[in-house]
C-alpha positions as a Markdown table, in Angstrom:
| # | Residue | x | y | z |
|---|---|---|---|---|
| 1 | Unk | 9.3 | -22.2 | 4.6 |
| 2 | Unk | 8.2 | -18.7 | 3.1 |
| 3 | Unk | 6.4 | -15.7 | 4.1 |
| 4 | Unk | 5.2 | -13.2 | 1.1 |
| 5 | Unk | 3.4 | -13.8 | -2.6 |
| 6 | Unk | 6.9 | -14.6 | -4.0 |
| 7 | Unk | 6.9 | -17.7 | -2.0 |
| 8 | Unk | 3.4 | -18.8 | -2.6 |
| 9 | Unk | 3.6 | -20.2 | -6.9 |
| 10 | Unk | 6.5 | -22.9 | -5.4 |
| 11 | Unk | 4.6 | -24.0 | -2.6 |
| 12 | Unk | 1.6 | -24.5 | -5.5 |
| 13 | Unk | 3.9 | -26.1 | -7.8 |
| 14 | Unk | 4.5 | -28.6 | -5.0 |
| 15 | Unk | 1.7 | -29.9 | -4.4 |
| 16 | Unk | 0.1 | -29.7 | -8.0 |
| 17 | Unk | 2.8 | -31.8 | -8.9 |
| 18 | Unk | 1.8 | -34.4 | -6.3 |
| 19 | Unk | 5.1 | -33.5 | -3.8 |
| 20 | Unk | 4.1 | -34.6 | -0.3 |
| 21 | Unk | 4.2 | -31.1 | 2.2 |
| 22 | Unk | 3.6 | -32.4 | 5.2 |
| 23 | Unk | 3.6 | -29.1 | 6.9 |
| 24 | Unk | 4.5 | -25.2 | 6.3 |
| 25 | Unk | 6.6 | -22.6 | 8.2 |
| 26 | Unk | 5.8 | -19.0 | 8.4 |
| 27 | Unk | 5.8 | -16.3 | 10.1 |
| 28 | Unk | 3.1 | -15.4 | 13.1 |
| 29 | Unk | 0.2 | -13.6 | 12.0 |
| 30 | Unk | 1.2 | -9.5 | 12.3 |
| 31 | Unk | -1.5 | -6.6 | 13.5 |
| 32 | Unk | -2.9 | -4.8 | 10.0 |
| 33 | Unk | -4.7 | -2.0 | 9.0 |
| 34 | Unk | -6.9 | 0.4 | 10.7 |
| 35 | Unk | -8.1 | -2.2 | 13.1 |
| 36 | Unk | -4.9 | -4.2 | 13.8 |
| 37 | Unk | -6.5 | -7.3 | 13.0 |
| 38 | Unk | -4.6 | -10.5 | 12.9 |
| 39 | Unk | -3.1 | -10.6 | 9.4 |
| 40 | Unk | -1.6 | -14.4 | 8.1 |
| 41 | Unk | 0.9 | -14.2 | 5.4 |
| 42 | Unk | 0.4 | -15.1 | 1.7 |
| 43 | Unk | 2.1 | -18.9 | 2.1 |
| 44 | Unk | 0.1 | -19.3 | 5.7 |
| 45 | Unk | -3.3 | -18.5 | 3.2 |
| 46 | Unk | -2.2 | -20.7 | 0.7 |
| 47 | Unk | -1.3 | -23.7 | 3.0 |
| 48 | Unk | -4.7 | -23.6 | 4.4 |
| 49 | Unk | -6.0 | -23.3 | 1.1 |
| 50 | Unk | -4.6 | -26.7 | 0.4 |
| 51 | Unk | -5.1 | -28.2 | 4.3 |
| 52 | Unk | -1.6 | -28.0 | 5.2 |
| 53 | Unk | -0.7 | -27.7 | 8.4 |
| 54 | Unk | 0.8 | -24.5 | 9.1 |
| 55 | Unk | 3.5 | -23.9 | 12.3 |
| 56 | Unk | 4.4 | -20.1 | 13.0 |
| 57 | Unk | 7.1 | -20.2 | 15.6 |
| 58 | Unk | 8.1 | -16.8 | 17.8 |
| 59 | Unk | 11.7 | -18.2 | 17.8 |
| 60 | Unk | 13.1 | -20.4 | 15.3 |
| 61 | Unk | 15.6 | -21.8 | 18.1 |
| 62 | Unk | 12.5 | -22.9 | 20.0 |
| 63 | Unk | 12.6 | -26.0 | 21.1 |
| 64 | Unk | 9.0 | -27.2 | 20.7 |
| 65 | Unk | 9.3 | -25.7 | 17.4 |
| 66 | Unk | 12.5 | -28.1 | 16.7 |
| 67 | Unk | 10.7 | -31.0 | 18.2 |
| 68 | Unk | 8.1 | -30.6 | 15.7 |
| 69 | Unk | 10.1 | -30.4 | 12.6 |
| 70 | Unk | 12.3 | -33.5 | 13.8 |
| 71 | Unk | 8.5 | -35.6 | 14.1 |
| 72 | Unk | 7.8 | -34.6 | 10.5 |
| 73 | Unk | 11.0 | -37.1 | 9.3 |
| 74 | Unk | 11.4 | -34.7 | 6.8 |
| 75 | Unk | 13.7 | -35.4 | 3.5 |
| 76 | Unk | 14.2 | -31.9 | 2.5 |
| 77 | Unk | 13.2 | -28.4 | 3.7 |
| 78 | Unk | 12.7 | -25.6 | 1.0 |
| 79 | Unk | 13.0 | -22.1 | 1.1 |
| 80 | Unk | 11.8 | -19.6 | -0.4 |
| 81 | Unk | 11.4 | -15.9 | 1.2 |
| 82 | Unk | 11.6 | -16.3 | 4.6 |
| 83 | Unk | 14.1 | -15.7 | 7.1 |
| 84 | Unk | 18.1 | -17.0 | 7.8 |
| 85 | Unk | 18.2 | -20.2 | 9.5 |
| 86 | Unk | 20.0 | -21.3 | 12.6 |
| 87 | Unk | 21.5 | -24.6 | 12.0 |
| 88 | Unk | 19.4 | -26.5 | 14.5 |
| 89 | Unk | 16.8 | -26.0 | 11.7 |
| 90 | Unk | 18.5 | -26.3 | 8.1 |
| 91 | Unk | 20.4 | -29.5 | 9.8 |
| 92 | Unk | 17.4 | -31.4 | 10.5 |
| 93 | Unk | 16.2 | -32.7 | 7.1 |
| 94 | Unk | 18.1 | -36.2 | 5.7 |
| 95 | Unk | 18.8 | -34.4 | 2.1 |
| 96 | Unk | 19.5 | -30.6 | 3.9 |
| 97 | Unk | 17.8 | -27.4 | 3.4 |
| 98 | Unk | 17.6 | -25.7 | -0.1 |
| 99 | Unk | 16.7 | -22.0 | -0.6 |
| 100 | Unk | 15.4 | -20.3 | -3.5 |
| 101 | Unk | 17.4 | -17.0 | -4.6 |
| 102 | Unk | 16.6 | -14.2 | -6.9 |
| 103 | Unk | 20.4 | -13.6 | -8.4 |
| 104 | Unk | 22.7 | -15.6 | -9.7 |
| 105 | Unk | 24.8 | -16.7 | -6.7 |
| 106 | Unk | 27.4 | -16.0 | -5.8 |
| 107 | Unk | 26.3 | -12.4 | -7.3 |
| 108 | Unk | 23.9 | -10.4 | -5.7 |
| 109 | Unk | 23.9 | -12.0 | -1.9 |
| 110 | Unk | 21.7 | -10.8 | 0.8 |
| 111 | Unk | 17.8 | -9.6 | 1.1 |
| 112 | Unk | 16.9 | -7.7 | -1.9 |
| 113 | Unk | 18.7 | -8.4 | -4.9 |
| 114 | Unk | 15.7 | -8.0 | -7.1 |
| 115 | Unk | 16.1 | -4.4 | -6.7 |
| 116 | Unk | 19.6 | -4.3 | -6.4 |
| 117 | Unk | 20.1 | -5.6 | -9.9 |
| 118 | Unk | 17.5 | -2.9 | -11.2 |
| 119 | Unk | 19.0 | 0.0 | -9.3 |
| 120 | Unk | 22.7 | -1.2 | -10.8 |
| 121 | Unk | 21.2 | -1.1 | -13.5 |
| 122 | Unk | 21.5 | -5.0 | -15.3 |
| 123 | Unk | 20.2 | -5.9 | -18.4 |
| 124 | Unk | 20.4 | -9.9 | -16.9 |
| 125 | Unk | 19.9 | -11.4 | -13.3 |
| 126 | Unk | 18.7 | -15.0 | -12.7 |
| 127 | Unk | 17.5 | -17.1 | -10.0 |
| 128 | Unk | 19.5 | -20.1 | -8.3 |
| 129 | Unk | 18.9 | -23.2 | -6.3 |
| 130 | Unk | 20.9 | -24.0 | -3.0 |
| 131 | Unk | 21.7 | -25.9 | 0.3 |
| 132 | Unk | 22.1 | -23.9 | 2.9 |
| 133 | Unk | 24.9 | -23.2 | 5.1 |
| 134 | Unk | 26.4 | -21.4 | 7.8 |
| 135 | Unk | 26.6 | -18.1 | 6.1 |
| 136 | Unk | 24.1 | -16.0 | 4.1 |
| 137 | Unk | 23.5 | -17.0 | 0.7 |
| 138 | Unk | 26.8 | -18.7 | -0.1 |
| 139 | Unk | 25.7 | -22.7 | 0.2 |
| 140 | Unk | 26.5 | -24.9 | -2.6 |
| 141 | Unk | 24.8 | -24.1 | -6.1 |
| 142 | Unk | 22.1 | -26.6 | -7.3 |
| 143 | Unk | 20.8 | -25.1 | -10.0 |
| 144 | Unk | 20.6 | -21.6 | -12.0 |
| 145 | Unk | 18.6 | -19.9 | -14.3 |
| 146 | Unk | 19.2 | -16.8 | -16.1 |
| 147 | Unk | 16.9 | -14.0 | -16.8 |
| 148 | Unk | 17.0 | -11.1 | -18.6 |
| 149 | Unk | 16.1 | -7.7 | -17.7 |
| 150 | Unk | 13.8 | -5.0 | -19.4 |
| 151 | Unk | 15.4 | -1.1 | -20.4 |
| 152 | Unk | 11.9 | -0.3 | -18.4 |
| 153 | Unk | 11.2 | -3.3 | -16.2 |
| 154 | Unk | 10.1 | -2.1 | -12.7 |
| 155 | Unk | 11.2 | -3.9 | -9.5 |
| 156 | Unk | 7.6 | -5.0 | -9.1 |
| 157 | Unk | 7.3 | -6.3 | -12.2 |
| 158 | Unk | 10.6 | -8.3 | -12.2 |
| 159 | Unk | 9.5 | -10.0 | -9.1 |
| 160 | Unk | 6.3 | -11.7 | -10.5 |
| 161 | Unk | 7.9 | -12.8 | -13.1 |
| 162 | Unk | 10.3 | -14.6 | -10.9 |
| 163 | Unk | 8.4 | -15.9 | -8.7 |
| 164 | Unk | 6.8 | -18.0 | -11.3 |
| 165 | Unk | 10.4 | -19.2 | -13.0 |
| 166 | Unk | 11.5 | -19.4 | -9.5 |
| 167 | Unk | 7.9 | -22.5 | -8.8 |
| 168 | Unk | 9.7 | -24.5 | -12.0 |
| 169 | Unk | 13.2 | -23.8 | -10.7 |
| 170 | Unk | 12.5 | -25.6 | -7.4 |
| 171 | Unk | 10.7 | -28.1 | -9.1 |
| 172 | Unk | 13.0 | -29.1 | -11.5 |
| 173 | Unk | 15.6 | -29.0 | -8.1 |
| 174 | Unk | 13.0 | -31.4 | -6.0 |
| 175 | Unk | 13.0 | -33.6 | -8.7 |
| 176 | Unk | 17.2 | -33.9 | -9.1 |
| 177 | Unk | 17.6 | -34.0 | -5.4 |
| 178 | Unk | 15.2 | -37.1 | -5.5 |
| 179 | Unk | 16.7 | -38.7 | -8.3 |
| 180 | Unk | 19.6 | -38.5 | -6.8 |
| 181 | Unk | 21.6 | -37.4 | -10.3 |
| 182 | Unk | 22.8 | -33.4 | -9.4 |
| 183 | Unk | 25.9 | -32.3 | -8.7 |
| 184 | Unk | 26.5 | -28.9 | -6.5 |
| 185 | Unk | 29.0 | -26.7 | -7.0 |
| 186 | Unk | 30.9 | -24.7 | -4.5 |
| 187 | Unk | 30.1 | -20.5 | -5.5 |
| 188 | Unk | 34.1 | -19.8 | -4.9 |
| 189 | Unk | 34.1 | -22.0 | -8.3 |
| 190 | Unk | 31.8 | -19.6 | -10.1 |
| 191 | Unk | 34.4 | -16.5 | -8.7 |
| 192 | Unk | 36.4 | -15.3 | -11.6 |
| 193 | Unk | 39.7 | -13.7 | -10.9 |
| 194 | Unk | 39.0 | -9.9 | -10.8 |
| 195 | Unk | 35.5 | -10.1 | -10.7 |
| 196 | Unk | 33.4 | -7.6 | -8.8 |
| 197 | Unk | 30.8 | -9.2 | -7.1 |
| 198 | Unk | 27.5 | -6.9 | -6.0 |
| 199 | Unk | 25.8 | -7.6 | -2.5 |
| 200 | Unk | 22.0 | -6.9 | -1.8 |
| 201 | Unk | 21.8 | -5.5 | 1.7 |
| 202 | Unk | 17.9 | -4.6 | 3.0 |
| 203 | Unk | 16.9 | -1.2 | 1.8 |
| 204 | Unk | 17.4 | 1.3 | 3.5 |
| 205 | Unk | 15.0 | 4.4 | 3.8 |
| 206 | Unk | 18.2 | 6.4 | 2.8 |
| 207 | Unk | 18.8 | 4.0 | -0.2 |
| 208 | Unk | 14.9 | 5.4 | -1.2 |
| 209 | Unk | 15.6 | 8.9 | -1.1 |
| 210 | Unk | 16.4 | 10.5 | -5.0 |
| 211 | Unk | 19.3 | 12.3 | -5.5 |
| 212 | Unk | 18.7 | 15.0 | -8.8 |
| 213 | Unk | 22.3 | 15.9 | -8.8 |
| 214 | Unk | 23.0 | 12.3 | -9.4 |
| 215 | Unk | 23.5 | 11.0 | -13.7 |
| 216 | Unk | 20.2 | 10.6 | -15.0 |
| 217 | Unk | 20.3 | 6.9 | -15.9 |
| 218 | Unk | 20.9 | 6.4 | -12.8 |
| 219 | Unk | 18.3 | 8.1 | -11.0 |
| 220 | Unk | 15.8 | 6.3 | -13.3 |
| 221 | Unk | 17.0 | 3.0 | -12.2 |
| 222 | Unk | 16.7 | 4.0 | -8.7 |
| 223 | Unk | 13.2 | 4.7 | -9.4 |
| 224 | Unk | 12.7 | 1.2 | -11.1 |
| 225 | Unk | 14.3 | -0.6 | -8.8 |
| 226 | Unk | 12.1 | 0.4 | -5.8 |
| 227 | Unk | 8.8 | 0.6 | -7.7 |
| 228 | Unk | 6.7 | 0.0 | -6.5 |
| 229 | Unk | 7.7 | -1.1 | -3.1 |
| 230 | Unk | 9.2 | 0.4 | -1.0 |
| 231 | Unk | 9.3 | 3.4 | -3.7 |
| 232 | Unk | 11.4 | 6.3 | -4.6 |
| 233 | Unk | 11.1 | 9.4 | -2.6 |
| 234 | Unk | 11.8 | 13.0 | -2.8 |
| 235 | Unk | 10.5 | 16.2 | -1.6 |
| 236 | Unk | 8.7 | 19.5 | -3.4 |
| 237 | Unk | 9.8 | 22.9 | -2.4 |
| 238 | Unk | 6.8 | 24.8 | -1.6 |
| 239 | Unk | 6.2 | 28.7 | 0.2 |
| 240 | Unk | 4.4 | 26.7 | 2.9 |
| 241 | Unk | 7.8 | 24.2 | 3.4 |
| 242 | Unk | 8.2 | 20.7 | 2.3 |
| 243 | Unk | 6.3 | 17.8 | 1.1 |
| 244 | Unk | 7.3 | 14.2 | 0.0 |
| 245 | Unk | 6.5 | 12.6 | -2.4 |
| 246 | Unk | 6.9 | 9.4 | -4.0 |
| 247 | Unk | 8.0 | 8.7 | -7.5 |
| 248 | Unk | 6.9 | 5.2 | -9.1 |
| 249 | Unk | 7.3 | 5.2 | -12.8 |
| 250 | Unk | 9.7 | 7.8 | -15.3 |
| 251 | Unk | 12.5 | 7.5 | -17.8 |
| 252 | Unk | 15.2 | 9.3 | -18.5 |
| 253 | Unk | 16.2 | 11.5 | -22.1 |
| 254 | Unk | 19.9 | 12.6 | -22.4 |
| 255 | Unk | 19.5 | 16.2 | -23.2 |
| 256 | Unk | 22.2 | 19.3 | -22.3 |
| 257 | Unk | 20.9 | 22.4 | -20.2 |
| 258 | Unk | 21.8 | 24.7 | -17.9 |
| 259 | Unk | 18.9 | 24.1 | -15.3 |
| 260 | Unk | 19.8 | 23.2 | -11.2 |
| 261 | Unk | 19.3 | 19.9 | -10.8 |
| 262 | Unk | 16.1 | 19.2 | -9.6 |
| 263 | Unk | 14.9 | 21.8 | -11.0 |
| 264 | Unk | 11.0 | 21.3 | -12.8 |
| 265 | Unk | 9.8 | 21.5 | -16.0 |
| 266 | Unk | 6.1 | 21.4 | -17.5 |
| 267 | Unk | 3.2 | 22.8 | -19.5 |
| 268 | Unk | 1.2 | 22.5 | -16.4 |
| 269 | Unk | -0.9 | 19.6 | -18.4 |
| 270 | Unk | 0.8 | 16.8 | -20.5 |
| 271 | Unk | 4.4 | 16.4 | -19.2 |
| 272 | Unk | 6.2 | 17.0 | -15.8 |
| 273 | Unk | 9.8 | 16.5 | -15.9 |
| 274 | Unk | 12.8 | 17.1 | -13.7 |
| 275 | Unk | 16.2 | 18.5 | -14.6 |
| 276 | Unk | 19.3 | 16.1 | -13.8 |
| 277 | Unk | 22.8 | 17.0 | -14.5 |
| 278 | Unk | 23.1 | 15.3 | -17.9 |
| 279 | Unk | 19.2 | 15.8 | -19.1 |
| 280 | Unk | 15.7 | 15.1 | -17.5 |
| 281 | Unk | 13.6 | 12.7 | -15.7 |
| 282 | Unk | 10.1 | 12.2 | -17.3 |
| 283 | Unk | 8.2 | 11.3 | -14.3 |
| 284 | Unk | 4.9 | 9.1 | -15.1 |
| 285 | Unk | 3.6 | 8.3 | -11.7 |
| 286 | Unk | 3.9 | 10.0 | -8.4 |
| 287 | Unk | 2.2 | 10.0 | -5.4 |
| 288 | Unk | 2.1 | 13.1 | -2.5 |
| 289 | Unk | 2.2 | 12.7 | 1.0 |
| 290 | Unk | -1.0 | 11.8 | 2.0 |
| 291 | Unk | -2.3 | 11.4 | -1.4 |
| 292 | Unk | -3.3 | 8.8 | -4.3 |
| 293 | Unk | -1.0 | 7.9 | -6.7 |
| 294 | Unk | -1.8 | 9.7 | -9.8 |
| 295 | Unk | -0.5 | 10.1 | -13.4 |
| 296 | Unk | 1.5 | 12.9 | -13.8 |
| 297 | Unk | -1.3 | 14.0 | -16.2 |
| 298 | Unk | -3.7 | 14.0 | -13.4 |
| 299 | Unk | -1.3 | 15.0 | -10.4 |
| 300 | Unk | -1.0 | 18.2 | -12.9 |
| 301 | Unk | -4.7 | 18.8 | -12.3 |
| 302 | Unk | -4.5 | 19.4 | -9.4 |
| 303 | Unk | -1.9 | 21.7 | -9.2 |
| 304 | Unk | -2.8 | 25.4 | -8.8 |
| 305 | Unk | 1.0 | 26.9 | -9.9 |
| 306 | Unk | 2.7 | 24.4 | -11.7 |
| 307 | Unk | 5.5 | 27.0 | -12.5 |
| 308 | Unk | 6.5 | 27.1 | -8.6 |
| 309 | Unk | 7.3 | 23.7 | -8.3 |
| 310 | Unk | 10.5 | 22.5 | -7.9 |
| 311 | Unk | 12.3 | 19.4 | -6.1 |
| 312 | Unk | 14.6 | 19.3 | -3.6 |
| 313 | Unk | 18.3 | 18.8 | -4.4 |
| 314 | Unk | 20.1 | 19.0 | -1.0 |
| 315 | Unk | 21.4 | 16.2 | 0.7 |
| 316 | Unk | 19.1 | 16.0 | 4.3 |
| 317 | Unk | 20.1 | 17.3 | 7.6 |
C-alpha cells in the first residue's frame, strides 16, 4: 500500500526478490495538469509495470474494498507512504500490517519527518520498521536503521536516499517476519527519561513562509528542509507592491552587521545575499512568482535595479 516515488523502490525490491504481491493499494487516479487528465500515482505505474493488480478504493472503510483484501488471504500488508489505516484494514492480514517510517520511531511521528529533521536541524535521522496500531506511528518497532545527515543535504535529496535504504529495510523486515526469528519492541521502551521527543505534523503553508529576523542557521535549514517541495517562501518589496518568491538552495555565514533583517545585499552579478540578525543568507536558487527557477547568477540578469531589492521582514496580516 503506497502512493508517491518514495514508495515505489520497496514495492521493486519485492518482487525482484521473488516476494509474491498479489495485489497493490493506492490512491484513485487525481485530475493533472492543464488538461485535468487522469493522473495514476508512482506505485499504481509501477504495479502495472509488473502486472499487478492494482485496487484504488474512494473509502478505505468500504466494504467491497474490505471484501477484496479478506479474498487475497493475505500474510502481511506493507506500507509505505500512503495513508492511516482504519483497523478493519491493518487487522486483516494473519502476520498484521507493517509500515515503513522515515525517523527513528518513537522520534519524529506524523507526516513529514523528513523535513522535520532538516528544518531542526539533525545531523542523524533513520528509518524504522513497524506493525501498526491504533494510533499514528506508535506500533511496535521491528526494525531501525540509522542515517546520517548532510551540513547541506536538502529535503529532496534526503528522501531519495531513503527511499532506497528504506526497499532493503523492508526487505530485510519481510524476510524476519517470515522466518519467524524478530522480536518487536514496544516505542515507550526506546523513551528515555527526560527526553524530548520531536513530532512531524503536515506542513503547513505558514511552516513555508521565511522569517529574516529569525537566527541564521536556522533560516537555512528551513530552506533545506522544504527544498525542493513544498519550498521556502518569501516576498520582495518592490515600488509596484509585492512578489513571492521561492527560495530552494543557500547557506548561511556568521558575520556581525548592522543591516535590518531582510535586508539585500549584491554586486548585481555574482552573489545575492540576505541580511539575518547574526550574519547572511547566501541564496543559490530562487524562483519568482510566475517564473523559472534560476541561479541567483541568472535571476541577477534579469534584474534591472538590483540595489532596490529587498525582502520582506514583517510577520503577515
Amino acid at each position: 500500500m503506497g502512493t508517491p516515488e518514495f514508495a515505489v523502490p520497496s514495492l521493486e525490491a519485492l518482487i525482484h526478490n521473488g516476494w509474491n504481491v498479489p495485489a497493490v493499494v493506492t490512491v484513485p487516479d487525481k485530475p493533472s495538469g492543464r488538461g485535468l487528465q487522469p493522473q495514476a500515482s508512482a506505485v499504481k505505474l509501477a504495479a502495472q509495470k509488473a502486472g499487478i493488480p492494482v485496487l484504488q478504493p474512494e473509502r478505505l472503510k468500504d466494504p467491497a474494498f474490505l471484501t477484496a483484501l479478506r479474498n487475497l488471504h493475505p500474510d502481511l500488508f506493507l506500507v509505505v507512504a500512503f495513508r492511516m489505516l482504519p483497523a478493519e484494514v491493518w487487522k486483516i492480514p494473519l502476520h498484521g500490517t507493517v509500515n515503513l517510517h522515515a525517523s527513528l520511531l518513537p522520534d519524529y511521528r506524523g507526516a513529514a519527518p523528513i523535513n522535520h529533521a532538516i528544518i531542526n536541524g539533525e545531523t542523524r535521522t533513520g528509518l524504522t520498521t513497524f506493525f501498526i496500531d491504533e494510533n499514528l506511528d506508535t506500533g511496535k518497532i521491528i526494525l531501525q536503521e540509522e542515517i546520517p545527515v548532510g551540513p547541506q543535504e536538502t529535503a529532496g535529496e534526503l528522501h531519495d536516499r531513503m527511499k532506497e535504504l528504506g526497499a532493503g529495510l523492508v526487505l530485510k523486515t519481510v524476510e524476519l517476519i517470515a522466518s519467524g526469528r524478530y522480536v518487536a519492541r514496544s516505542q515507550e521502551e526506546l523513551i528515555q527519561p527526560n527526553r524530548i521527543l520531536h513530532t512531524a505534523p503536515k506542513i503547513t503553508k505558514e511552516m513555508c513562509r521565511i522569517r529574516w529576523d529569525r537566527p541564521g542557521q536556522e533560516v537555512a535549514n528551513l530552506i533545506r528542509g522544504l527544498s525542493p517541495l513544498p519550498g521556502a517562501y518569501t516576498s520582495w518589496i518592490l515600488p509596484q507592491g509585492k512578489t513571492r518568491v521561492k527560495i530552494y538552495l543557500a547557506s548561511f555565514n556568521k558575520e556581525e552587521h548592522s543591516l535590518k533583517p531582510g535586508t539585500v545585499v549584491t554586486d548585481g552579478k555574482t552573489f545575492l545575499k540576505a541580511a539575518v540578525p547574526d550574519g547572511f543568507i547566501d541564496i543559490l536558487s530562487l524562483q519568482a512568482e510566475g517564473r523559472k527557477k534560476l541561479s541567483a547568477v541568472e535571476f541577477l540578469r534579469g534584474i534591472r535595479d538590483p540595489s532596490a531589492l529587498r525582502f520582506d521582514s514583517d510577520q503577515p496580516s
